[in-house]
N, C-alpha and C positions, 0 to 999 in steps of 0.2 A: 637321370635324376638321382644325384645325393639322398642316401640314407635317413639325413636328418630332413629331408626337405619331404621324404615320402612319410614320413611320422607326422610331420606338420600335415601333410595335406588330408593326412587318413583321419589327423584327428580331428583337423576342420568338419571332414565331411561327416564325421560321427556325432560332433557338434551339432550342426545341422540339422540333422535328423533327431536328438534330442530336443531343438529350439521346435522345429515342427511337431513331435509329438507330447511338447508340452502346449505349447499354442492349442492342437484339436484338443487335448483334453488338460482340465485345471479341475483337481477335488473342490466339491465345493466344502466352504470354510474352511480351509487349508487356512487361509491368512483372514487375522479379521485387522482392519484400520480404522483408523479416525481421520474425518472426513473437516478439513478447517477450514472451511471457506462458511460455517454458520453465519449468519447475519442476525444483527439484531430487529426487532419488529422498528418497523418506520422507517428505517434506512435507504429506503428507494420510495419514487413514487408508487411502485404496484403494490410494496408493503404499504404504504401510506392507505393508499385506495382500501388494501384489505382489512387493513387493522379500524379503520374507520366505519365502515361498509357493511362487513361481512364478518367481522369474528364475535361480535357481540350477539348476533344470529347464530352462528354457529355454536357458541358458549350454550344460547336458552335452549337449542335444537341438542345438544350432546345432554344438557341436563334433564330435560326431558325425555328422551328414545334409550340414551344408555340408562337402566337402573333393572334390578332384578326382574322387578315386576313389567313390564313393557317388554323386556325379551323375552321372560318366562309366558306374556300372552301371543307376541307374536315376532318371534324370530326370524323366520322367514319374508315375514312380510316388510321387515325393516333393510332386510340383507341385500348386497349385489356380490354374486360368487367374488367373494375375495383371490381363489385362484385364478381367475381366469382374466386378471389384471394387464391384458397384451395390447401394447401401442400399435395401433390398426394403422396408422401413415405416420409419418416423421412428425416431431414437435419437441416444445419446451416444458420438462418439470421444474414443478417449484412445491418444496411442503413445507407447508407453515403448522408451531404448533397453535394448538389448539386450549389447552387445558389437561386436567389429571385427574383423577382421586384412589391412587394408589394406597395403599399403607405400605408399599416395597418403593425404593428407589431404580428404578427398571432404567435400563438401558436401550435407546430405538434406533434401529438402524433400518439398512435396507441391502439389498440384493439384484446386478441384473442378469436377464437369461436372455439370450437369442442368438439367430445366427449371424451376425455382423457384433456381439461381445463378445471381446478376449478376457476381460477383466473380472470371474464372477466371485473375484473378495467381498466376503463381511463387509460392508460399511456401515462403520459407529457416526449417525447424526449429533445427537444429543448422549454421552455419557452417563449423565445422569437426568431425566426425563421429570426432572420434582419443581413443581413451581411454589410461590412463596402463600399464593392463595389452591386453595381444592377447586375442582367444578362447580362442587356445589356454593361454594361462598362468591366465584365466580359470577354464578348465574343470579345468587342474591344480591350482590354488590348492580351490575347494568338491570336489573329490574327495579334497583333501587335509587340510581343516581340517572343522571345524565351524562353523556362525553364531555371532555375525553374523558374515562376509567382510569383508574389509578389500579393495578393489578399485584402490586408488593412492590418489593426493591431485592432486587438479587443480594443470597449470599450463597454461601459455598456449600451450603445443605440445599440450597433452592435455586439453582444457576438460572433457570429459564422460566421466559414469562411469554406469555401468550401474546404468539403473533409473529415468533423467532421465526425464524426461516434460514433453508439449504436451498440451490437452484443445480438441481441433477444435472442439469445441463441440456445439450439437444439430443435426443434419442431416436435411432433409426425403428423404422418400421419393423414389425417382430419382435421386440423389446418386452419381455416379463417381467412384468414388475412384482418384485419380492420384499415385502417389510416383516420384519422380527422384531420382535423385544428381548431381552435376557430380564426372565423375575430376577429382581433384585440384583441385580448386575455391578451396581454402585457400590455396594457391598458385599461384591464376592460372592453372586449368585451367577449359576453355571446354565442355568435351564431356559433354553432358548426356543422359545414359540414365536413361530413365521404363519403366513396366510397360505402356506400349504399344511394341510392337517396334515398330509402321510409322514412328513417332515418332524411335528411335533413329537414330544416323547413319549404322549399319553394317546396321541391320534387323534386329538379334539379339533375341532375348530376354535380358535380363540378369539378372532375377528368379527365384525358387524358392519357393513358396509353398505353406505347409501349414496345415491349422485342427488344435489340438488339441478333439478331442472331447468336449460335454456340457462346453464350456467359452464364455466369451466373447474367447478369446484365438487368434489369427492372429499363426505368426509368417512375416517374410516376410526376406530377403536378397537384397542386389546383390554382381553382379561389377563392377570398375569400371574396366576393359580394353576395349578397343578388338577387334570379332571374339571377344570372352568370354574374351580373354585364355587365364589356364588354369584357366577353367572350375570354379574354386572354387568362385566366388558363397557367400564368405564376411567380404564385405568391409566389408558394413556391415549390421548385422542390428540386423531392429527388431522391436518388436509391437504389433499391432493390437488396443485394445478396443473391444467394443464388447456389444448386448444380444447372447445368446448367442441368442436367435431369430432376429434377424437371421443372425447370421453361416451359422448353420443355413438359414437360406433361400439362401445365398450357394453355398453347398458342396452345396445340393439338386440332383440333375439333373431332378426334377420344373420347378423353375423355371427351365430350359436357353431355353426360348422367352419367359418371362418379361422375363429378363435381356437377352435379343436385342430385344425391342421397345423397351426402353429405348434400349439402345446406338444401336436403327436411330434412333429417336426424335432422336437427340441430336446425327446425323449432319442429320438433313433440318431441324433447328432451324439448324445452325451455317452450310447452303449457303442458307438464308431473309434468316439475319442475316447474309450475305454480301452478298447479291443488294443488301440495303434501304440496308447501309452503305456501299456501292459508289456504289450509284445516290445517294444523297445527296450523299455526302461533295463533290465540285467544288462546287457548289451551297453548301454550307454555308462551304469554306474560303474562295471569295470575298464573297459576302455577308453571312455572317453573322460576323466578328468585328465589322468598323463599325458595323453595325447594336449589336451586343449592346453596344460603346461608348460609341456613343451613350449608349443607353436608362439606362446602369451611374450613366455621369457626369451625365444632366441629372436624372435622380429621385434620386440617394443626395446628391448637392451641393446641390440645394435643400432636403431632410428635413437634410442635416447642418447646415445654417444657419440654419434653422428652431429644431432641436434645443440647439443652441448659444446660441442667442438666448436660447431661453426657460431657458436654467442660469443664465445669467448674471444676466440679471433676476434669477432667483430667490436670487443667490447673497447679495444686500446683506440680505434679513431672515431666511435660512431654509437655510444651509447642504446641509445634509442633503436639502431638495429637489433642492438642487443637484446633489447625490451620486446622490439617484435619479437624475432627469432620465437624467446622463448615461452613467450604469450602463444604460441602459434606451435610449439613441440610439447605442451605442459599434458596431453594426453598419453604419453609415453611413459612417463614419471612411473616406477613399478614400485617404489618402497617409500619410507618414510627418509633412510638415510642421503635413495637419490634426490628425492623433494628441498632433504634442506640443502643438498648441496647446488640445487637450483634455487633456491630461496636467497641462497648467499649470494650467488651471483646476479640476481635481480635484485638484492639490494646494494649491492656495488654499481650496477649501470645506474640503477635508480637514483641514487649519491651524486654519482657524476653527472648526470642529466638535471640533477636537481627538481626531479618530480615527485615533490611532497605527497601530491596525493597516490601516488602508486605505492609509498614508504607505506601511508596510513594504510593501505586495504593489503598489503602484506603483513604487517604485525596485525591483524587479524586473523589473518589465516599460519602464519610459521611466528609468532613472536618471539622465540626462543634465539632469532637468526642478528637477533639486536644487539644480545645480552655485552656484544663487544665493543658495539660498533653508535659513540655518542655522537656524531654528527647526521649519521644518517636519523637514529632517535629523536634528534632535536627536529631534523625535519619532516618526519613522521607526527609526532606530535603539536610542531605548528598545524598543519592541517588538521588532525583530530580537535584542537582550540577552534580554528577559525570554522569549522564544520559544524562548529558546537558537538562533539562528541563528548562529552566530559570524561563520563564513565568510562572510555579506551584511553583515555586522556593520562588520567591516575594511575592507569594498571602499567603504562610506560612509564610514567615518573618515579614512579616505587621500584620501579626495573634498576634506576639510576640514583634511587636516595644517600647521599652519604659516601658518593665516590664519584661525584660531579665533575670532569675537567672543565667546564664553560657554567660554571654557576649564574654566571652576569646573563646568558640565555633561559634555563630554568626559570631565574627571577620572573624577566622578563613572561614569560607564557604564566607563571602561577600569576601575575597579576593582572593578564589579560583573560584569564579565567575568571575570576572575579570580577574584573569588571562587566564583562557580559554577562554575569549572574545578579549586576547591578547592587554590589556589593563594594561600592567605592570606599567607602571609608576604611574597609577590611586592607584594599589594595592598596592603599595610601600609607598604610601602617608599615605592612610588608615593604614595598620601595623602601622606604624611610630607615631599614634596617639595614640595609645592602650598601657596603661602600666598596667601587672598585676601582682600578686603575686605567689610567688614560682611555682612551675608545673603549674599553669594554663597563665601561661608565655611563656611554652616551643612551642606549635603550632607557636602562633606571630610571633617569632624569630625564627623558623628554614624556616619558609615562606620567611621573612624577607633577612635572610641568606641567603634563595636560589636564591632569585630575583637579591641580588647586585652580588651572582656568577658569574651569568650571564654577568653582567657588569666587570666581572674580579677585582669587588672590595675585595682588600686587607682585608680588615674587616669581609669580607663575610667567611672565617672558621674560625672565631671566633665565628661569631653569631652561626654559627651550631653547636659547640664543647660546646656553654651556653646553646643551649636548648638540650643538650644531656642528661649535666649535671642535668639540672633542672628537667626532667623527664625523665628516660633510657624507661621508659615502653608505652611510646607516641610513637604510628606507622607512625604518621605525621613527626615526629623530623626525622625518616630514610629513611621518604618518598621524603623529602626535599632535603636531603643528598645526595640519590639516584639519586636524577635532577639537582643537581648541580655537582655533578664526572659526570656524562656522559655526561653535556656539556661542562666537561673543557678536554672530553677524555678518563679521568680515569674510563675504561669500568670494569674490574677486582672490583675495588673498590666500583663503582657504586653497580656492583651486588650483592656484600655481605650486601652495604646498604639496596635494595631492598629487598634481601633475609629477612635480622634483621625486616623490617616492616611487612611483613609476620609472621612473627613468632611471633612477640608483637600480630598479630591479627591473628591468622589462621582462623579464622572463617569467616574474614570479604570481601567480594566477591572485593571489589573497587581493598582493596591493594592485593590480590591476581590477580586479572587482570592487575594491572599497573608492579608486577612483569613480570607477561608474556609477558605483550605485550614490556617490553625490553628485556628479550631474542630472542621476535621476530625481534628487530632492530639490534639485532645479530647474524642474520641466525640464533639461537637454536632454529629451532622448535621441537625439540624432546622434550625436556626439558619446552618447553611453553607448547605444548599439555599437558603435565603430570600436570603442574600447574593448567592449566585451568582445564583437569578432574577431578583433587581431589578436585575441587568446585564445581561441578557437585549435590554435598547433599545438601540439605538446613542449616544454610540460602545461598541462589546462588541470582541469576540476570539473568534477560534474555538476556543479552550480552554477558555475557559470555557463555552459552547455545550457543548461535548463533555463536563468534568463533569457540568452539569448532567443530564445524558443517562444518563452515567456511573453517580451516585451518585441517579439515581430508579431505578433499576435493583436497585440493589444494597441502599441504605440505606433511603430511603422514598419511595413511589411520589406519584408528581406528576403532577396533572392542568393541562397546558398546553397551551393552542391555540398550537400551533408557527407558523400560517399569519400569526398576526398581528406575528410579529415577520420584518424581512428578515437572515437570516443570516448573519452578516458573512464577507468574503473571505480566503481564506487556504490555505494546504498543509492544514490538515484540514475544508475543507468539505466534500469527497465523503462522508469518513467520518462526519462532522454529519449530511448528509442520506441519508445510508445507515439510521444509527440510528434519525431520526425515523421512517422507514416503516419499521420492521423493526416484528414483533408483539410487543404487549404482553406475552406472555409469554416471549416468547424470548430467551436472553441474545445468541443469533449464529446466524447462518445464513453458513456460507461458500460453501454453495452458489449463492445471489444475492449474495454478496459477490464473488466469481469474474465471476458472470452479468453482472455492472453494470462489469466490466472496472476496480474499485478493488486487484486485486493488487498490491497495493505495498508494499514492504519498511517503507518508513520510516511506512506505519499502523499494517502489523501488530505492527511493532515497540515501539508505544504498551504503555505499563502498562496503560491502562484495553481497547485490546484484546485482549491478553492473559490479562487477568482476562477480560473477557466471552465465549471460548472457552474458557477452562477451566471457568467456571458453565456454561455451553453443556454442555460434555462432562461434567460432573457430574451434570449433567439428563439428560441419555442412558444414565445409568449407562456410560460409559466412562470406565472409573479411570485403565487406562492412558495414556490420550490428558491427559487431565487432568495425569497425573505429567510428561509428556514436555515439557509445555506452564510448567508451574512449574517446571523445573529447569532451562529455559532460563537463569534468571539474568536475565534483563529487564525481571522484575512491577513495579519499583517501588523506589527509594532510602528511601520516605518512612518512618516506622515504624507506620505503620497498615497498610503493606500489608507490610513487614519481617515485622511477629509473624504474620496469618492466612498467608504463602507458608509461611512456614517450619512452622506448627501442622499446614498443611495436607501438607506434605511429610513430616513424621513420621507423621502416620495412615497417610497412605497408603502411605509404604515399610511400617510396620507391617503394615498390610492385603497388602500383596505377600508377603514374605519374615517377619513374625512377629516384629521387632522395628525398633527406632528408632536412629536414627543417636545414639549419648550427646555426641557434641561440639555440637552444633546447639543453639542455645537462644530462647525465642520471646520473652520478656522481658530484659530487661539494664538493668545498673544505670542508665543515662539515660531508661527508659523511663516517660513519664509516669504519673499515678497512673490518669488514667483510662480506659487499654489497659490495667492490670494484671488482666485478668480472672482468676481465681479455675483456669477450664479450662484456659487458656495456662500458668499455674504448675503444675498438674495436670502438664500434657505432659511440663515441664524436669524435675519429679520423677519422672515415670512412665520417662522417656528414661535416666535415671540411678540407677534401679533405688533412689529414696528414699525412694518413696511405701510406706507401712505401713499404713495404712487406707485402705479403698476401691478397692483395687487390684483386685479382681476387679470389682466396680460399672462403672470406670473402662475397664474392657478391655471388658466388656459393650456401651458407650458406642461404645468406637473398631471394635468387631467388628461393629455393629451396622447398622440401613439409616437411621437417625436421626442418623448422624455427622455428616454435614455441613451439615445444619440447625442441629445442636448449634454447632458450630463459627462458622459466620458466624455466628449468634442472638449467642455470645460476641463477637462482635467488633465485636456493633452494628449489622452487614447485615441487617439485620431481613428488609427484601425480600428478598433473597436466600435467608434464613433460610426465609420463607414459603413462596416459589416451591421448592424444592429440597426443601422437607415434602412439600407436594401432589406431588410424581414420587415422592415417596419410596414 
């Protein structure tokens, strides 16, 4: 064995033995963190249930139990030992708050302990723990109205309102559970009281702690004074979910010795991982950072050199090896300087392979690797346009202000910016200012063209028939052509436009989705799946990944080995690879949607997610969740999902209250011929009281457990259609 190899290995093993002796023992509050996964109240149905239910009870119960005088008569006999908070079998937490009446802006978190946690950091819940109403105006406000309550409106002195909620997660058996406050934490207060008095700085108890009965709910309150203040302990009130057997074994005095083994348990584990990290740690902070140095920089800088070799090689026949390769060595990378000089070279295969979207999710992460290089820019930036990214959009354009070689392409994106900002007039002005030579002409003008289409200007299949002329092989010139025939009608025509920009670019993922998604506005989804699958190879998008996903789902079911394609990078790959493992017959699961830590606004915020929880909650027979989920106002601009939101919003208001919104209509006059389904015009007539025959038939239909197979079947969701029969 090599000298340098015995350095390596001594310092692996010294490593080791500090990863071990940090494992058994972590100080506690060494790290305190914030916890982002808060929800807002209502956002699931268990909040729905709680905030409906149970917090208006819990407001009049905190305003009565917490207050001086009720603790000063009987403290004890309101309490459940807030130490001795230990999950007796596995389960789910969830704390919701509750309410406040601080005069400090206190901070709440919590803490766990046992023997199966590694983890025992600080966790900051709520930062700042101040709602916009007190407890007590709380408790006067539901004594004084009726549901729903109106609780304030957040601001940035008052973040949280009753009913917010964190979901701990699932927690093993032996689990102690620890919550704190810091008084005044929000402003720089330091004094942190937990449901362990020893803990506390003054040694009080701060906490008041009761279960309600034949329930899964604890609720608990802090004081957040110093010596208990005056002894309100009503200063920040929360509640605990959790299974209602547990909490029952929690509140049992049978399990009084139970719960004590634990606690002792937890004590002689934390003086073990005392004793081991003590005794290591001298040992470890001299020798072992060099050592671990060493080993870091002489194995990751040979694999990185190695790894790099073999991109580049690959890079002159076979791009996309390339892209593997170093998709697949990027854990090596040990500085900033080796990054960009992998940067560079994944934006040169990426160039060559013409994978817009791989350009866009690199100038997020190395932008700097651009500052040379205007063609890869331009295609990095197309994607950021057709992605709608605007905002990474600008910060590349301004990279390139004022030293333009291909202006005639800039034009081009600033005015398809605008236009999908539906700011035509803007765009019209801009073209209008841009004069270029031969083909780098033809973009301008077929833009140009399409925009006065729209206005039924005469001139407008002239400008398109000049940039036809000026360059046949611009996908743009037919992509233009293609939006201007199917707003004046001409669906036949349109398509073969489409088709023609396809073909100028088969490779290129944009105008193969913008064909699809008008055969989607012409019922063809056979023919749109097939489009979108054959972009399935790289270069792809993770939009189109995610239709595809989408509309096997909803329109017709598609057998794809997902394993044989690598799916490309992007803000929706979680929810790509979420989808592919979800079950074939499921439209959503947000309970492993939560579990896999994808809560994120701007997924759920997707039309196609939206739609796949409202099928979800239709499948479950939950009408209501379904109604609350489509009135959001998010499903979708397109008019294939315009008529099923709104067909499906009039049933179901119907189904609720026994009649239909008459302003709402699911057809209109731009509506193509082949969305006119026959049941959709049904709806406008049923909703405006015009329909004469059939009308009892028709109610049969919307009163019925066939409705909504009926419904998507009309709209072409065939699958959907299926799936939602068989629950039916």
């Amino acid at each position: 064995m090599t000298a340098r190899r015995l350095w390596i290995v001594g310092g692996v093993f010294l490593f080791a033995i500090g990863v071990i002796a940090g494992i058994l023992y972590f100080p506690r509050g060494w790290v305190m963190e914030t916890v982002d996964t808060v929800k807002e109240a209502g956002s699931d149905d268990r909040s729905i249930t709680f905030k409906q239910e149970q917090l208006p009870r819990m407001i009049m119960d905190a305003n009565a139990t917490f207050n001086p005088e009720r603790v000063a008569a009987d403290f004890l006999g309101i309490q459940l030992d807030p130490t001795r908070l230990v999950m007796l079998q596995e389960g789910a937490v969830r704390l919701y708050f509750v309410s406040e009446a601080a005069g400090y802006h206190n901070i709440l978190g919590y803490q766990l302990e046992g023997p199966e946690i590694r983890d025992t950091r600080l966790k900051i819940i709520f930062p700042d723990a101040t709602a916009p109403m007190d407890l007590i105006q709380c408790a006067d406000l539901v004594k004084a109205t009726s549901p729903p309550y109106y609780f304030g409106k957040r601001i940035p002195d008052a973040p949280v309102l009753p009913g917010d909620y964190v979901d701990l997660g699932v927690l093993p058996a032996g689990t102690q559970l620890v919550f704190f406050i810091v008084g005044d934490g929000a402003r720089g207060g330091n004094r942190i009281y937990t449901t362990l008095p020893q803990r506390n700085p003054d040694g009080k108890q701060h906490v008041v702690t009761f279960v309600y009965e034949n329930s899964p709910y604890m609720l608990l309150s802090f004081e957040d004074m110093w010596d208990t203040g005056n002894r309100s302990f009503n200063d920040v009130v929360f509640c605990v979910e959790m299974d209602q057997e547990n909490l029952e074994l929690i509140a049992s005095v049978k399990e009084k010795g139970r719960i004590d083994a634990i606690l002792q348990g937890n004590e002689r584990r934390k003086k073990i991982r005392r004793m081991i990290f003590w005794g290591t740690l001298a040992t470890i902070s001299v020798l072992g950072p060099p050592f671990i140095f060493l080993a870091h920089r002489t194995v990751q800088r040979a694999r990185a050199r190695r790894v790099f070799a073999a991109a580049k090689e690959a890079l002159e026949t076979n791009p996309r090896e390339t892209l593997r390769i170093l998709n697949q060595g990027k854990k090596h990378i040990l500085n900033k300087k080796m990054r960009r000089e992998w940067s560079g070279l994944e934006m040169t295969a990426s160039k060559q392979a013409r994978d817009a979207a791989q350009l866009a999710v690199l100038y997020e992460n190395m932008p700097e690797v651009f500052v040379e290089d205007e063609p890869a820019s331009l295609l990095a930036a197309r994607a950021q346009v057709e992605t709608d990214s605007v905002d990474t959009y600008h910060s590349l354009r301004r990279l390139w202000q004022g030293r333009e070689a291909a202006p005639w392409d800039w034009l081009a994106l600033e005015a398809d910016v605008l236009i999908k900002q539906e700011k035509c007039g803007a765009a019209e002005a801009l073209l209008e200012q841009g004069r270029f030579n031969g083909a780098q002409d033809s973009g301008r003008l077929a833009r140009l063209g399409m925009l006065r289409a729209r206005k039924a200007d005469p001139n407008a299949p002239g400008l398109l028939a000049n940039a036809v002329q000026l360059d046949a092989r611009n996908p743009d010139v037919y992509w233009c052509q293609g939006q201007a025939l199917e707003q004046a009608g001409h669906y036949p025509e349109a398509c073969n436009a489409y088709q023609a920009a396809l073909n100028a670019a088969p490779h290129n993922p944009f105008h193969r989705d913008h064909f699809a998604e008008f055969l989607v506005r012409q019922g063809d989804f056979k023919n749109a799946l097939t489009v979108w699958r054959q972009g399935l190879e790289p270069p792809s998008i993770d939009v189109l990944w995610l239709k595809v996903l989408f509309w096997s789902r909803m329109a017709l079911s598609q057998e794809i080995a997902w394993s044989n394609f690598p799916i490309p990078e992007g803000r929706l790959r979680p929810l790509v690879e979420f989808l592919i493992k979800l079950p074939g017959e499921r439209f959503w699961d947000m309970e492993q949607f939560e579990r896999l830590g994808l809560n994120r606004p701007e997924l759920l915020a997707r039309p196609e997610t939206i739609w796949l929880q409202t099928l979800d909650a239709l499948q479950q027979k939950r009408e209501d969740t379904a109604f609350s989920l489509i009135s959001l106002g998010q499903a979708g601009a397109q008019p294939y999902f315009e008529i099923v939101e709104t067909a499906l919003r009039q049933t179901l208001t119907c189904r609720r209250i026994g009649f239909c919104n008459p302003v709402l209509r699911c057809l209109r006059q731009e509506t193509p011929p082949s969305l006119r389904h026959p049941f959709f015009q049904q709806i406008d007539l049923w909703a405006t009281a015009q329909m004469n025959e059939g009308t009892e038939h028709f109610q049969k239909i919307v009163e019925g457990p066939a409705l909504f197979s009926t419904l998507f079947q009309a709209a072409g969701w065939l699958e959907a259609a299926r799936r939602l029969k068989t629950a039916g």
